[in-house]
C-alpha positions as CSV (number, residue, x, y, z in Angstrom):
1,X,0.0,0.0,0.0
2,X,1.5,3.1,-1.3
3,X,1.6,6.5,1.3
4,X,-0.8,8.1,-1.1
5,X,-3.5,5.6,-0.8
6,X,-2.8,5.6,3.1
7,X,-3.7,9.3,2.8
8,X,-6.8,8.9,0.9
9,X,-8.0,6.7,3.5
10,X,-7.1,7.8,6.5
11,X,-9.1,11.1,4.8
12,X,-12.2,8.9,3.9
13,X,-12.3,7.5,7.2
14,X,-12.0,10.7,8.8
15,X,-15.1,12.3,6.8
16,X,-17.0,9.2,7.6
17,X,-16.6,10.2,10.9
18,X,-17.1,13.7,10.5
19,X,-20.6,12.9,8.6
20,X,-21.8,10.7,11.8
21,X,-20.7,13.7,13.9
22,X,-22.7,16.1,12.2
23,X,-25.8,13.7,11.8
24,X,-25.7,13.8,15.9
25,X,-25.5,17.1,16.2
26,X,-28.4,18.0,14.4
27,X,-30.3,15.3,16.3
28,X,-28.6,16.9,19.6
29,X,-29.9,20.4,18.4
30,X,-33.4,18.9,17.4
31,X,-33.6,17.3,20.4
32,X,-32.7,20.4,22.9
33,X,-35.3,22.6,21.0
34,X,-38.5,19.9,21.3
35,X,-37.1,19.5,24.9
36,X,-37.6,23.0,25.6
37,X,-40.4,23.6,23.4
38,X,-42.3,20.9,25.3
39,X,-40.9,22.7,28.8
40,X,-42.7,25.2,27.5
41,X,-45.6,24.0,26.8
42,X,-46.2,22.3,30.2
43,X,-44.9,25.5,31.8
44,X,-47.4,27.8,30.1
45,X,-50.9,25.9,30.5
46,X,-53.2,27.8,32.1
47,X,-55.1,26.6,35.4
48,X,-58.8,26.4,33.8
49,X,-62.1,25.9,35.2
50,X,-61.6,22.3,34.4
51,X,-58.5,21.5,37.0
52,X,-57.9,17.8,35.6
53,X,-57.7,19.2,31.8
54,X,-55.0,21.6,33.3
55,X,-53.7,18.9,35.6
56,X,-53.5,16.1,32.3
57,X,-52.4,18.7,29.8
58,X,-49.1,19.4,32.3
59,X,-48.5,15.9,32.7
60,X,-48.3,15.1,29.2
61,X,-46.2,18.1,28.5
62,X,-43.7,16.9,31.3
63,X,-44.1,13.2,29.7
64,X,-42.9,15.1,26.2
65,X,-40.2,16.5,27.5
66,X,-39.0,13.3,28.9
67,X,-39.2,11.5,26.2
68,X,-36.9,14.7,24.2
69,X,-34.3,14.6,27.4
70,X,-33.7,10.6,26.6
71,X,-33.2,10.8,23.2
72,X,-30.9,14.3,24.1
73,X,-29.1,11.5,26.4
74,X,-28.8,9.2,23.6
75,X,-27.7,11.7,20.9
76,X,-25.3,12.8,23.4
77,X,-23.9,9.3,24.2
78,X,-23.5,8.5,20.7
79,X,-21.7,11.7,19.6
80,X,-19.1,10.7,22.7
81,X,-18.7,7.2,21.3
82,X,-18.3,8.4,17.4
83,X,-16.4,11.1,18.2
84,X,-14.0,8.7,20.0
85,X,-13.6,6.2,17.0
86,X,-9.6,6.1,15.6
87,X,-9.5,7.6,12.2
88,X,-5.4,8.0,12.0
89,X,-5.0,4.2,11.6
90,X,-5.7,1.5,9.1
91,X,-6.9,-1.4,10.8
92,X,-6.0,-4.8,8.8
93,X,-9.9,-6.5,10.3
94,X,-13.0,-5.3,10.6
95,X,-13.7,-3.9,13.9
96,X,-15.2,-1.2,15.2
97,X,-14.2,2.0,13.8
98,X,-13.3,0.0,10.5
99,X,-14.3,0.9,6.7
100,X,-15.3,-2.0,4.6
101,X,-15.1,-1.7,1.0
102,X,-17.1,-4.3,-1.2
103,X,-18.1,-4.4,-4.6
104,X,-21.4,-3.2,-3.7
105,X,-21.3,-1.0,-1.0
106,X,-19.1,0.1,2.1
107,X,-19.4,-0.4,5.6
108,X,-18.4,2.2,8.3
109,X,-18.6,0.2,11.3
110,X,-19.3,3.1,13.8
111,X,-23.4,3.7,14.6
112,X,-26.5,2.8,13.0
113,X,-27.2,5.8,11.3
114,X,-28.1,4.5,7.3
115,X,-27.2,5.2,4.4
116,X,-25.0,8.1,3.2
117,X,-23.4,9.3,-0.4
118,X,-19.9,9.8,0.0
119,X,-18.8,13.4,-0.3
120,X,-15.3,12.8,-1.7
121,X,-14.2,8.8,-2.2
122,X,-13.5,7.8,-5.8
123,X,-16.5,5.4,-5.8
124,X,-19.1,8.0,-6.6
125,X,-21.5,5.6,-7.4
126,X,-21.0,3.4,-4.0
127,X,-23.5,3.7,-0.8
128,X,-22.2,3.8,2.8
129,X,-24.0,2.3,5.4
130,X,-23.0,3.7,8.8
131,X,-23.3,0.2,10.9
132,X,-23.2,-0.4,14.7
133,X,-21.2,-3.1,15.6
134,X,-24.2,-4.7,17.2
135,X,-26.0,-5.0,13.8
136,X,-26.1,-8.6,12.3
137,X,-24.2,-7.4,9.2
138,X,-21.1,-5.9,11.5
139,X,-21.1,-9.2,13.4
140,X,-20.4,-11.3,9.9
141,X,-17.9,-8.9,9.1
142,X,-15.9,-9.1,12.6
143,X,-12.5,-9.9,11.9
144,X,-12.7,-10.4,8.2
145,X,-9.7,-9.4,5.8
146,X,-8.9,-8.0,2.5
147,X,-10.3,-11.3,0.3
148,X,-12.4,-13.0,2.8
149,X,-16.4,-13.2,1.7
150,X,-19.9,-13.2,3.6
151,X,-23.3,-13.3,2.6
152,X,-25.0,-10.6,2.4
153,X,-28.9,-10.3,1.9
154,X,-28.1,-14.3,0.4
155,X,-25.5,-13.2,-2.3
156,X,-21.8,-14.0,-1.9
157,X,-19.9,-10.8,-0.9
158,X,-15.8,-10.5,-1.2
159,X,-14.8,-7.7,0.6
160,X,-11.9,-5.4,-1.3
161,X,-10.2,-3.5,1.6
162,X,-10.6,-2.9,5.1
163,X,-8.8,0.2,7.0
């Protein structure tokens, strides 16, 4: 492996990572602003005439904002995982933190976010799938190498390069 081709991955890896970053921060920022919003809402129901409508109204808004502050937690928790995964060294398996390059497709194995275009690899016309390492398909890729195969969705898959 020439140093050029080092560089072009370590760089591909990196904007993988940086593309999972920013998906989390807009869910961060999404989350914050229904979390407040539904603050909010609880906050500024009015007592009426009717105490339990005031009374259930509160409660759901309190049960909204709940609901936002978890998936803040979870945003939060994945942006401190992703944000920790290694993208100044080529790995020589699949692991966590690994790019997978098949005919197909490509596997970042980071966090189950989907599927992305990639903004600046060669393969224009490939799909990455950000992949948690608990998902079936990063499990038959653990510790697979450059030639090895797996079936994917039933068809025989050779994976071309891991870093």
């Amino acid at each position: 492996m020439n140093e050029s081709s080092v560089a072009d991955k370590l760089r591909f890896k990196k904007e993988l990572r940086d593309r999972c970053i920013s998906i989390l921060e807009k869910r961060i920022a999404t989350a914050q602003l229904a979390m407040q919003d539904a603050q909010e809402s609880a906050n500024s129901e009015e007592k009426s005439s009717a105490g339990d409508k005031y009374e259930t109204s509160r409660a759901m808004g309190q049960q909204n904002r709940d609901l936002n502050a978890r998936q803040l937690e979870e945003a939060q928790r994945d942006f401190a995982f992703v944000n920790s995964l290694p993208v100044d060294s080529i790995s020589k398996t699949a692991q966590q933190g690994s790019v997978v390059k098949c005919a197909q497709i490509i596997f970042y194995i980071s966090i189950g976010l989907g599927t992305i275009d990639p903004d600046s690899y060669r393969d224009q016309n490939q799909k990455v799938v950000l992949l948690s390492s608990g998902a079936p398909v990063a499990k038959l890729l653990e510790g697979k190498k450059n030639g090895d195969s797996f079936l994917f969705n039933g068809v025989p898959t050779s994976i071309l390069d891991v870093f």
